[in-house]
C-alpha positions in Angstrom: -10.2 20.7 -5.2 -10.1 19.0 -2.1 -9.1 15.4 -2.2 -7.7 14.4 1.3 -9.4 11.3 2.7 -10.5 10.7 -1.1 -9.9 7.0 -3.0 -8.3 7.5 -6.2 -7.5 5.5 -8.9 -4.2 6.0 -11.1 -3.6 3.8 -14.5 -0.1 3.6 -15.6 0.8 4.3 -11.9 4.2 2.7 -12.1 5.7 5.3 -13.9 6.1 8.8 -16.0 3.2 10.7 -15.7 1.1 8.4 -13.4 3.8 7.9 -11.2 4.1 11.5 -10.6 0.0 11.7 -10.3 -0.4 9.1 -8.0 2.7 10.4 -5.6 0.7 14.3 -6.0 -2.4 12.4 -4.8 -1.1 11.2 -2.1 0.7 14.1 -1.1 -2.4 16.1 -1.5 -3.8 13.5 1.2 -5.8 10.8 -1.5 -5.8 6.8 -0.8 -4.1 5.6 -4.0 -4.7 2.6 -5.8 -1.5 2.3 -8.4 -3.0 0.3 -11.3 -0.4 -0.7 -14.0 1.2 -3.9 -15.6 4.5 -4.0 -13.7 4.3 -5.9 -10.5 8.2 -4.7 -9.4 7.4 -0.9 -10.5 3.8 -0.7 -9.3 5.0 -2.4 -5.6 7.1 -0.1 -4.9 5.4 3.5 -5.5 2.5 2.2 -3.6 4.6 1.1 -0.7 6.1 4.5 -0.5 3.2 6.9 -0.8 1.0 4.2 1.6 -1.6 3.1 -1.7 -2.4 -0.1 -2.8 -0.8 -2.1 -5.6 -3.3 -3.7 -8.2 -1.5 -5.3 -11.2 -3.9 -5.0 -14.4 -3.9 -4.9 -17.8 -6.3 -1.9 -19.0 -6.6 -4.0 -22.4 -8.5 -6.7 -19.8 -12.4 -6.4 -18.7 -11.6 -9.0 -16.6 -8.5 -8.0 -15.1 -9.6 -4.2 -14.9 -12.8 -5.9 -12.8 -10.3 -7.5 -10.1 -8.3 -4.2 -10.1 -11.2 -2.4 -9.0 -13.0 -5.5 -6.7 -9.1 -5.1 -4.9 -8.8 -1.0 -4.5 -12.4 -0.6 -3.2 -11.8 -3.7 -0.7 -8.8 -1.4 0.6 -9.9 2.1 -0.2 -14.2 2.3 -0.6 -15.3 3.5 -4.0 -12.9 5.6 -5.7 -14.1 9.0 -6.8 -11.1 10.0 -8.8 -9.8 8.4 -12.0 -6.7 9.5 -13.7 -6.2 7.2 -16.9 -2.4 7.1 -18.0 -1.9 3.9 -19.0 -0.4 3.5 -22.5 2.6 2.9 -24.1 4.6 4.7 -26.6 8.2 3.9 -28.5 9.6 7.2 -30.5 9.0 7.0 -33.7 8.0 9.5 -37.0 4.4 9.4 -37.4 5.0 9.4 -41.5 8.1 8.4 -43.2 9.8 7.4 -46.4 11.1 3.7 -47.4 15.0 4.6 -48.4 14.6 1.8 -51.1 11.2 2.9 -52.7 10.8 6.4 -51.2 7.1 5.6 -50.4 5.7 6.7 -47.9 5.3 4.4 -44.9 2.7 5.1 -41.8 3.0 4.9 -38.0 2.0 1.3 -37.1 -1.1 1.2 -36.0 -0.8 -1.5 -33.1 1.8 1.3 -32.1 -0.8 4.4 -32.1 -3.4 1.9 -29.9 -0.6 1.5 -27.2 -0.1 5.2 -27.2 -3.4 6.5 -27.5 -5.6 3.8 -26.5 -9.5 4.0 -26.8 -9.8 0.4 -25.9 -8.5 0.3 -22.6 -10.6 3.9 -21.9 -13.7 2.3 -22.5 -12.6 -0.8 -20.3 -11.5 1.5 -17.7 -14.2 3.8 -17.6 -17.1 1.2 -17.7 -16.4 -0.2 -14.5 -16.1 4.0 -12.8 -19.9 3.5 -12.5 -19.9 5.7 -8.9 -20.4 9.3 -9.1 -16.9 10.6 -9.0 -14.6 12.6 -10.7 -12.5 11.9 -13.9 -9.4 14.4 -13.8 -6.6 16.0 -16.1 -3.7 16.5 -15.2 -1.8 19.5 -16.3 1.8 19.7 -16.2 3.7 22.5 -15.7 7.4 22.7 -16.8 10.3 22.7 -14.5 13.5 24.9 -14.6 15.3 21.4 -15.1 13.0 20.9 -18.4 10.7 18.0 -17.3 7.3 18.3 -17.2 5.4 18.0 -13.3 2.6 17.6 -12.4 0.7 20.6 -11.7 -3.0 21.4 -10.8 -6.0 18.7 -11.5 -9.1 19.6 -13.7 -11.8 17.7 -12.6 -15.1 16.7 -13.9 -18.0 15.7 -11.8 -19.6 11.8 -13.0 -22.6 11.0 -12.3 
């Protein structure tokens, strides 16, 4: 897929996996707008792979609607989205209470951090341009991290 020349838009760009999708976007010759919640974090990748830093919480119509009003002001409409946004804490899906030895789910608050569906729908609603909406896949490393590796892409129309 060729994407030089191409703006691109990275949630979670600040760090783990859209960190390292927004730096192989840029490498691969993409304007980069890094979209994520921390200012400090965000800053910086976009300063060193030359993208644009757009503070938003994906959770935020509003603040996803300034996000993108910002990166097409510096970049033209974006025909790449790569969603990464989410957080996630370590944590057993199902355990058992030591006292009671019930079992005890997996907060959901928790599970809409990791996997969110809201922030998706906020996201994607405002990609209205035909583009494309990629995958990432990751391929391992002889060090054991995971990097990323070719994009999937699917055309939007």
């Amino acid at each position: 897929m060729k994407i030089e020349g191409i703006a691109a838009v990275v949630t979670g760009a600040a760090s783990g996996l859209g960190e390292a999708t927004a730096r192989e976007l840029a490498r691969r010759g993409a304007k980069v707008s890094v979209f994520d919640r921390d200012a400090e974090k965000g800053e910086k990748v976009a300063s060193e792979i030359g993208g644009i830093y757009c503070e938003v919480d994906v959770t935020s119509d509003e603040k996803v609607s300034a996000a993108f009003d910002k990166a097409r002001a510096a970049h033209g409409q974006e025909r790449i989205l790569v969603n990464c946004a989410g957080v996630a804490n370590a944590a057993k899906t199902v355990g058992r209470d030591k006292a009671t030895g019930e079992a005890k789910g997996y907060p959901i608050q928790q599970f809409e951090l990791a996997i969110p569906s809201a922030p998706r729908l906020c996201i994607l609603k405002h990609f209205h341009q035909c583009g494309f909406l990629v995958h990432q896949r990751l391929r391992p490393s002889h060090h054991g991290a995971h990097h990323v590796g070719e994009f999937d892409a699917v055309a939007v129309e």
